[in-house]
C-alpha positions as CSV (number, residue, x, y, z in Angstrom):
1,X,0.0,0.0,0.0
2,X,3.0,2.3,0.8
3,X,3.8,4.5,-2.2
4,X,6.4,6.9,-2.7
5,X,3.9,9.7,-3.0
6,X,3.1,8.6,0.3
7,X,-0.9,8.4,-1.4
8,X,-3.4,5.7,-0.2
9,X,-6.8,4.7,-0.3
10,X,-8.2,5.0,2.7
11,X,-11.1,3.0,2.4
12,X,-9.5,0.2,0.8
13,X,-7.6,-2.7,2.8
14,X,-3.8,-3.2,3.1
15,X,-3.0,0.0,4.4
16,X,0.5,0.1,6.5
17,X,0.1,1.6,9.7
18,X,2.6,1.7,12.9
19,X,1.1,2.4,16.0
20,X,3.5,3.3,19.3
21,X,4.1,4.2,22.5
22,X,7.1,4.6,24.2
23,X,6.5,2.1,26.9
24,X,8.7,-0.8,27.9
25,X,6.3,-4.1,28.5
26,X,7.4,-7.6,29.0
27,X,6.6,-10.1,26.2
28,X,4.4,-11.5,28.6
29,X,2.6,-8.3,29.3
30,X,1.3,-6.7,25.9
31,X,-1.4,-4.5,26.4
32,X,-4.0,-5.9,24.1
33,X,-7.0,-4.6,25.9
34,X,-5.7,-1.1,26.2
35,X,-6.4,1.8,23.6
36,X,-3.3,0.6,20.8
37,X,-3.6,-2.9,21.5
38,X,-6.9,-2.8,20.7
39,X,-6.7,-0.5,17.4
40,X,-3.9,-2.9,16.4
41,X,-6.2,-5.7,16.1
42,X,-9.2,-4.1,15.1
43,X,-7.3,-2.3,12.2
44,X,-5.9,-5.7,11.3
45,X,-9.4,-7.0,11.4
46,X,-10.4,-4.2,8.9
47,X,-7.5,-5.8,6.3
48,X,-5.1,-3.7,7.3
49,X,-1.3,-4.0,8.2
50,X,-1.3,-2.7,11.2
51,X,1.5,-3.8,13.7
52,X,2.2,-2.2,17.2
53,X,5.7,-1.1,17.8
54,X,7.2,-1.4,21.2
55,X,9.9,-1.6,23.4
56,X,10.6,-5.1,25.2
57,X,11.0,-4.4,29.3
58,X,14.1,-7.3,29.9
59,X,14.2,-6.5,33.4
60,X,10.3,-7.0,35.1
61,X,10.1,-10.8,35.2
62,X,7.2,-12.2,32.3
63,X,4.1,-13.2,33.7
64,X,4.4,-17.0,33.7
65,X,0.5,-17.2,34.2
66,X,-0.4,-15.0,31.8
67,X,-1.7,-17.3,28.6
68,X,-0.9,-15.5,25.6
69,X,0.1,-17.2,22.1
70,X,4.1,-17.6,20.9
71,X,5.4,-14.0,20.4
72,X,6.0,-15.5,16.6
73,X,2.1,-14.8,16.4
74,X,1.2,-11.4,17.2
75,X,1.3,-8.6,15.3
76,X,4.0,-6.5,17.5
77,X,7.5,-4.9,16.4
78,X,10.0,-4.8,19.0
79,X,12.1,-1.8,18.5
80,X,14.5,-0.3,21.0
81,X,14.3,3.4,21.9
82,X,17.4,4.3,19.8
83,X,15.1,2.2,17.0
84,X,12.1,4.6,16.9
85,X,14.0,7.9,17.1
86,X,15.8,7.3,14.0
87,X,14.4,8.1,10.5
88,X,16.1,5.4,8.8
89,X,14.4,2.6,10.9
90,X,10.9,4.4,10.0
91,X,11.7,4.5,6.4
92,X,12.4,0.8,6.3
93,X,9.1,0.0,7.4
94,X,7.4,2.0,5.0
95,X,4.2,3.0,7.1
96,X,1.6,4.7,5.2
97,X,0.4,6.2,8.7
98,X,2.0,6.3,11.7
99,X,-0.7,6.4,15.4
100,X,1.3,7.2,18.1
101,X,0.3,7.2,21.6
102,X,2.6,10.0,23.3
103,X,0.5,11.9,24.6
104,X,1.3,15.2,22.9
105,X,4.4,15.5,25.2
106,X,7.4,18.1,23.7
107,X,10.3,15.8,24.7
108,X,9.2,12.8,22.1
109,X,9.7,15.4,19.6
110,X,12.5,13.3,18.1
111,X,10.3,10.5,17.4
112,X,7.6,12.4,15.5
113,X,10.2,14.1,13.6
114,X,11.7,10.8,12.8
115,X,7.9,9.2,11.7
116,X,7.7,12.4,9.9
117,X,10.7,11.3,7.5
118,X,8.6,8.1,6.1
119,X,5.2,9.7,6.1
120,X,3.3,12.7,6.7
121,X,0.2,11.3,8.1
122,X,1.0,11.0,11.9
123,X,-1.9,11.0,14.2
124,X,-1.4,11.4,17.7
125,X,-3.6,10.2,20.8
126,X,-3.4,12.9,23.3
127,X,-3.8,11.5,26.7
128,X,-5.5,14.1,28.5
129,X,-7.9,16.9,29.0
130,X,-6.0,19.6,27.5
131,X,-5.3,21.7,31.0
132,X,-1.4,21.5,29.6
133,X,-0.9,25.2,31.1
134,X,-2.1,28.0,33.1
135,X,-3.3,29.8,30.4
136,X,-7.1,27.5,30.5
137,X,-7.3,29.2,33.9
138,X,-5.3,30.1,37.0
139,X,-7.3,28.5,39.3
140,X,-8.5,25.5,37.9
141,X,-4.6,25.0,36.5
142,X,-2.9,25.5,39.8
143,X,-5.2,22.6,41.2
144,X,-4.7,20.0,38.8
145,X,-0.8,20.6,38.7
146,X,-1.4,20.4,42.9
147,X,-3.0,16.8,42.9
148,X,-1.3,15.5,40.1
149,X,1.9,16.0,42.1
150,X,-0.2,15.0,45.3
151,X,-1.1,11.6,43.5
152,X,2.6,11.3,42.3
153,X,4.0,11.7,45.9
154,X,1.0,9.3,48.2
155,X,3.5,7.7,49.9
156,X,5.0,10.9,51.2
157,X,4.4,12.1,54.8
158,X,1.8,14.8,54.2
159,X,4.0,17.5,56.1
160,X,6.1,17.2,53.1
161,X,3.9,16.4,50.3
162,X,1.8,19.0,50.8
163,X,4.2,22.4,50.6
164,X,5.9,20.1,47.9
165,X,2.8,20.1,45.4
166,X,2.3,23.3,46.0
167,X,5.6,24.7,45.2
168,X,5.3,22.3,42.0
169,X,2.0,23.9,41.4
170,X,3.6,27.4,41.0
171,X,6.5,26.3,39.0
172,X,4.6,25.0,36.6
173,X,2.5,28.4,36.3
174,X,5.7,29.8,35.5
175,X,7.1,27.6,33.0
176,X,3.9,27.8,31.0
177,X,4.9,30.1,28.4
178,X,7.9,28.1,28.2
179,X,5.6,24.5,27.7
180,X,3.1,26.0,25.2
181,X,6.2,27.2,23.2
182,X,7.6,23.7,23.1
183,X,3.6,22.4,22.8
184,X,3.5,25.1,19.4
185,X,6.8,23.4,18.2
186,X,5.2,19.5,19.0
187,X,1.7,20.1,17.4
188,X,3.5,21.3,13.9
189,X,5.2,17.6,13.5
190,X,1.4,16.3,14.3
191,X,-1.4,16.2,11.3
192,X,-4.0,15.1,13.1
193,X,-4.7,15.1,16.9
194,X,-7.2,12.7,18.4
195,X,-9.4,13.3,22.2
196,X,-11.0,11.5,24.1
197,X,-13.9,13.5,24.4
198,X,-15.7,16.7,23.1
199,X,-14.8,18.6,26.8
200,X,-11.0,17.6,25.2
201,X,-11.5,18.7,22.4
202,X,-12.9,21.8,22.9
203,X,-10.1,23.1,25.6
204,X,-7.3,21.7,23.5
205,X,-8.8,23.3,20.5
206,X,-9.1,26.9,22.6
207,X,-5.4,26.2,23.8
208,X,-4.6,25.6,20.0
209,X,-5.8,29.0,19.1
210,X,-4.1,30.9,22.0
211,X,-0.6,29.4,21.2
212,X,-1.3,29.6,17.6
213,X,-1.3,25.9,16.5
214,X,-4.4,25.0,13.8
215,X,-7.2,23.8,16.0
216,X,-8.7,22.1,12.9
217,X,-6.8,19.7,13.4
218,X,-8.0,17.9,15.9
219,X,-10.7,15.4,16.1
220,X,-12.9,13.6,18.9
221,X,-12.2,9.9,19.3
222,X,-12.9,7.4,22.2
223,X,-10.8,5.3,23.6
224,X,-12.7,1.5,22.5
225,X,-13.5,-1.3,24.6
226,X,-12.9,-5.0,24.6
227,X,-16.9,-5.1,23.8
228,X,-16.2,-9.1,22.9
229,X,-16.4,-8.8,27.1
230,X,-17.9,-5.8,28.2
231,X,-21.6,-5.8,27.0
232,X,-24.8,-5.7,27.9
233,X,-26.8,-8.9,28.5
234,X,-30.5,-9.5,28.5
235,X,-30.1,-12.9,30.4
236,X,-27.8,-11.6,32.9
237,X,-30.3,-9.7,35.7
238,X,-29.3,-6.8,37.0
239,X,-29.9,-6.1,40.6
240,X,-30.0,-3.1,43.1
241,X,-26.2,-2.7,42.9
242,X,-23.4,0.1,42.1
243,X,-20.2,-0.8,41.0
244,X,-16.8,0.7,41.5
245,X,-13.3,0.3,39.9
246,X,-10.0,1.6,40.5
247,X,-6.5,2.3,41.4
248,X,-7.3,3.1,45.0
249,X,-4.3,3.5,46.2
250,X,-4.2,6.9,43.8
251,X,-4.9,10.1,44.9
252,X,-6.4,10.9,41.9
253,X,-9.1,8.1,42.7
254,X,-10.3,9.5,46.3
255,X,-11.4,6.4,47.8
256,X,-13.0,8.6,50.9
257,X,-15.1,10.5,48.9
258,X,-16.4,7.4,47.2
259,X,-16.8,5.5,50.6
260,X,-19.0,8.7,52.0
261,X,-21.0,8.6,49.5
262,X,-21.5,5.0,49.3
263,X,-22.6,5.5,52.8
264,X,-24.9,8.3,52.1
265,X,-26.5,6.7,48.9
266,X,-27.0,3.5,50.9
267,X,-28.8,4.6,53.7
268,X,-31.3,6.5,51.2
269,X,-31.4,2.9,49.5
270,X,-31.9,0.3,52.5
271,X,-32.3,-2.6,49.3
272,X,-29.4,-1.4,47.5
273,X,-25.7,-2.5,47.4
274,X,-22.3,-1.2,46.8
275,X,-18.8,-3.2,44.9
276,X,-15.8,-1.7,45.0
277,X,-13.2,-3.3,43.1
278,X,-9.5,-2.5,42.1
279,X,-6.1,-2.3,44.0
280,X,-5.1,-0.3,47.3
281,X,-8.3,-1.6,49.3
282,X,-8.5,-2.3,53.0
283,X,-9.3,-5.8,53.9
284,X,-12.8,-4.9,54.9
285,X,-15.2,-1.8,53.9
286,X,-16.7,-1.4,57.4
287,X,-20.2,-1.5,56.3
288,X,-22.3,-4.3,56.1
289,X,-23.5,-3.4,52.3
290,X,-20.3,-2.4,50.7
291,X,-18.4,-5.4,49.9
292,X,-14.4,-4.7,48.6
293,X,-12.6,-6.8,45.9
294,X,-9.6,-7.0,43.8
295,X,-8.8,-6.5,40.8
296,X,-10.8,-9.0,38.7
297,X,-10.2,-10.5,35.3
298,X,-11.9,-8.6,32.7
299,X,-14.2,-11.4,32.1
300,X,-15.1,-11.6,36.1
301,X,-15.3,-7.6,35.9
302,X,-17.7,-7.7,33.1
303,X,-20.2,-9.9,34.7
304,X,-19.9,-7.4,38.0
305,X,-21.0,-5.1,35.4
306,X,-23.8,-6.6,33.5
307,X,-25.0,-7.5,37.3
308,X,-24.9,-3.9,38.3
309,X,-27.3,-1.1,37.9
310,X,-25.1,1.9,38.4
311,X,-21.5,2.8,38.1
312,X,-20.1,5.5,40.1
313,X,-16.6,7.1,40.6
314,X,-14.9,9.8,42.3
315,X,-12.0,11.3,40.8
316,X,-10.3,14.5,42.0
317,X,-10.0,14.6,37.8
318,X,-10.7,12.4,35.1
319,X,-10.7,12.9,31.6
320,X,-12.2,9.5,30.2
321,X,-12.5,6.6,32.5
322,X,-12.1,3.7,31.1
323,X,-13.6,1.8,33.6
324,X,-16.9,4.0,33.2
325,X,-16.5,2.9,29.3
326,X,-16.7,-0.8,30.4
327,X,-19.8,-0.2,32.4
328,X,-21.8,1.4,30.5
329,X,-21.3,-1.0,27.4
330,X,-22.3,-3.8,30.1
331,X,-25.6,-1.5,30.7
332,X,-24.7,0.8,33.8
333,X,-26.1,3.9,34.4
334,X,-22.2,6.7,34.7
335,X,-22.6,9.0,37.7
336,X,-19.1,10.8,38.9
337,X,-18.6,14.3,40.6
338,X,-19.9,17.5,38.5
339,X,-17.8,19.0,36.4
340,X,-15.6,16.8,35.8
341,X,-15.0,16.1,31.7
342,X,-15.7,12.4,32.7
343,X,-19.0,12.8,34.5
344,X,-19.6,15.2,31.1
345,X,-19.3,13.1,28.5
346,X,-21.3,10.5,30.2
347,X,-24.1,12.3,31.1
348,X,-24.4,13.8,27.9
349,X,-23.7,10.0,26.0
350,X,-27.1,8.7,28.1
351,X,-29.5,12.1,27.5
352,X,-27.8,12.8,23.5
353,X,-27.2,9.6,22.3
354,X,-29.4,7.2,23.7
355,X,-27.2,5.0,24.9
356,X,-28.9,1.7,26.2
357,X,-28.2,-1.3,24.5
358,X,-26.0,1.2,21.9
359,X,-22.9,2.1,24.1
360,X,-20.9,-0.9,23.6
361,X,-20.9,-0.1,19.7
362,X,-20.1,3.1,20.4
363,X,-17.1,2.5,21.9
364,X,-16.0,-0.8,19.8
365,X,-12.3,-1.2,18.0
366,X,-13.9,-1.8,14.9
367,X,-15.9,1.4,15.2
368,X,-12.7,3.5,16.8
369,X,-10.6,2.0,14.4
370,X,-13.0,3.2,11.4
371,X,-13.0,6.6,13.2
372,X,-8.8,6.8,13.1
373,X,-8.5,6.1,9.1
374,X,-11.2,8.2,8.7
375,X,-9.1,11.0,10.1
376,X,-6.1,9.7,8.3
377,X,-7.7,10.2,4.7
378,X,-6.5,13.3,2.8
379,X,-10.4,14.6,2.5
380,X,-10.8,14.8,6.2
381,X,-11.1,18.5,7.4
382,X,-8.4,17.3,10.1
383,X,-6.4,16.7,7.3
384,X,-6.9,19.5,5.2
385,X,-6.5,22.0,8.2
């Protein structure tokens, strides 16, 4: 499909595409049910030749447990990170589009610039809800930078992690004119930006226009879902449950708030319980109707799911959720703290889009998948911008 024109139809199988991230996994370890993995296969379900490019992680001991097939038969290109920030290795490959998941960060400049050299259709998946400096708002900047760093630094004493995130908070106000400078430089090298929600989009499209970058290109696309797992069921029935999933360990995830308002909704809801499942949990909840787990399989988590009525979260911030993805494919009512992007998007997925029975096609690889060459093709306004 590659062509020295670099031309391609679009629409049309056989289309070379390279997606990466600069990660280091064991060969035990690929991510297939995360955002690339998935696109990897779905695109290669489309026709295409699509291979994920990564780096191999020698030192964390492969999962011994973990039954994936020979590494002779998945579509992965092990590449080390000398490999992906030379243009000579790009050109060898011969992509005809190049997805990179790097999350619109200045210092992987080399590698876009290097992608560049082979083809100039790069699409990038920016990994965030666009508040990359003060200039979306003082206020509402200064936080984010202050928990980030809080969620970064848990383990800290809080006499010391406090006064540290907030000096961290303030030097990043001042560096912003120095990030969106570098951000200008990054989003040049980039012909097509892809969020993971309209709120995304919108502020990185405003941040676009105030650093003078071409907010037209930039597209919204979800993350997908493994929907082979996560979706609803008519013989599955669904009882008076919520459902919660996490890192809870992370700052970011605020397992108090959750368990207050577990508490609250609960005694409101005498027939109703509460599952909270993911890492960082105490042995016991404390309360006879809110029962704590670990991390499940995604085939256990799914039929959590499918049982539950409601998922909610609690984020300090979230852009996406994956999680919340999961659940509603499986049939769950989204609630989350107001205004957050997360709690956004849902909200306005179950009153715009009528989402019931519908959200796990919404968000499948296949349909994601269609979404990224659709951007990719030279007619695309993202394109043309």
């Amino acid at each position: 499909m590659h062509s020295p024109s670099g031309a391609c139809t679009w629409q049309s199988s056989g289309v070379r595409i390279l997606l990466h991230t600069d990660l280091k996994v064991s060969v035990s370890d690929l991510f297939w049910h995360r955002d690339l993995g998935l696109l990897t296969k779905a695109l290669r379900d489309l026709g295409h030749d699509a291979w994920l490019v990564i780096h191999p992680d020698f030192k964390t001991p492969s999962n011994t447990k973990n039954s994936a097939p020979p590494i002779s038969q998945v579509p992965v290109i092990w590449a080390a990170p000398c490999d992906v920030r030379n243009p000579f290795w790009w050109q060898r490959h011969k992509p005809d589009l190049v997805i990179l998941g790097l999350w619109t960060r200045p210092k992987y400049d080399p590698i876009r610039r290097a992608a560049l050299s082979a083809t100039s259709c790069i699409i990038e998946r920016a990994d965030s809800d666009g508040m990359r400096t003060a200039s979306c708002g003082l206020r509402a900047y200064a936080q984010r930078r202050f928990d980030y760093f809080r969620d970064r630094s848990s383990s800290w004493p809080g006499w010391i992690s406090l006064p540290a995130a907030g000096i961290y908070a303030l030097v990043q106000i001042l560096l912003s004119p120095l990030m969106e400078y570098r951000l200008w430089k990054t989003l040049r090298l980039i012909s097509c930006l892809t969020l993971e929600t309209p709120q995304s989009l919108r502020r990185w499209q405003d941040l676009a226009r105030r650093i003078g970058a071409d907010p037209v290109r930039m597209r919204f696309v979800p993350h997908p879902v493994q929907t082979h797992l996560f979706h609803a069921k008519s013989s599955v029935h669904k009882k008076n449950q919520t459902v919660s999933v996490g890192r809870w360990e992370s700052y970011q995830k605020n397992l108090p708030a959750l368990r207050q308002r577990l508490i609250t909704y609960l005694a409101d809801h005498p027939n109703w319980r509460s599952l909270v499942v993911g890492s960082g949990l105490p042995a016991q909840s404390g309360h006879s109707r809110i029962r704590y787990l670990p991390p499940q399989p995604p085939k256990k988590l799914a039929r959590l799911m499918q049982e539950s009525k409601i998922f909610l979260f609690s984020s300090r911030y979230e852009s996406f959720c994956l999680a919340a993805a999961e659940a509603m494919s499986c049939g769950c009512r989204v609630l989350g703290p107001s205004g957050l992007d997360a709690t956004r998007f849902y909200d306005g997925l179950t009153s715009g889009r009528k989402m019931a029975g519908n959200a796990s096609r919404f968000f499948s690889p296949t349909r994601v998948a269609k979404e990224f060459l659709q951007a990719a093709d030279p007619k695309s306004p993202c394109r043309r911008g």
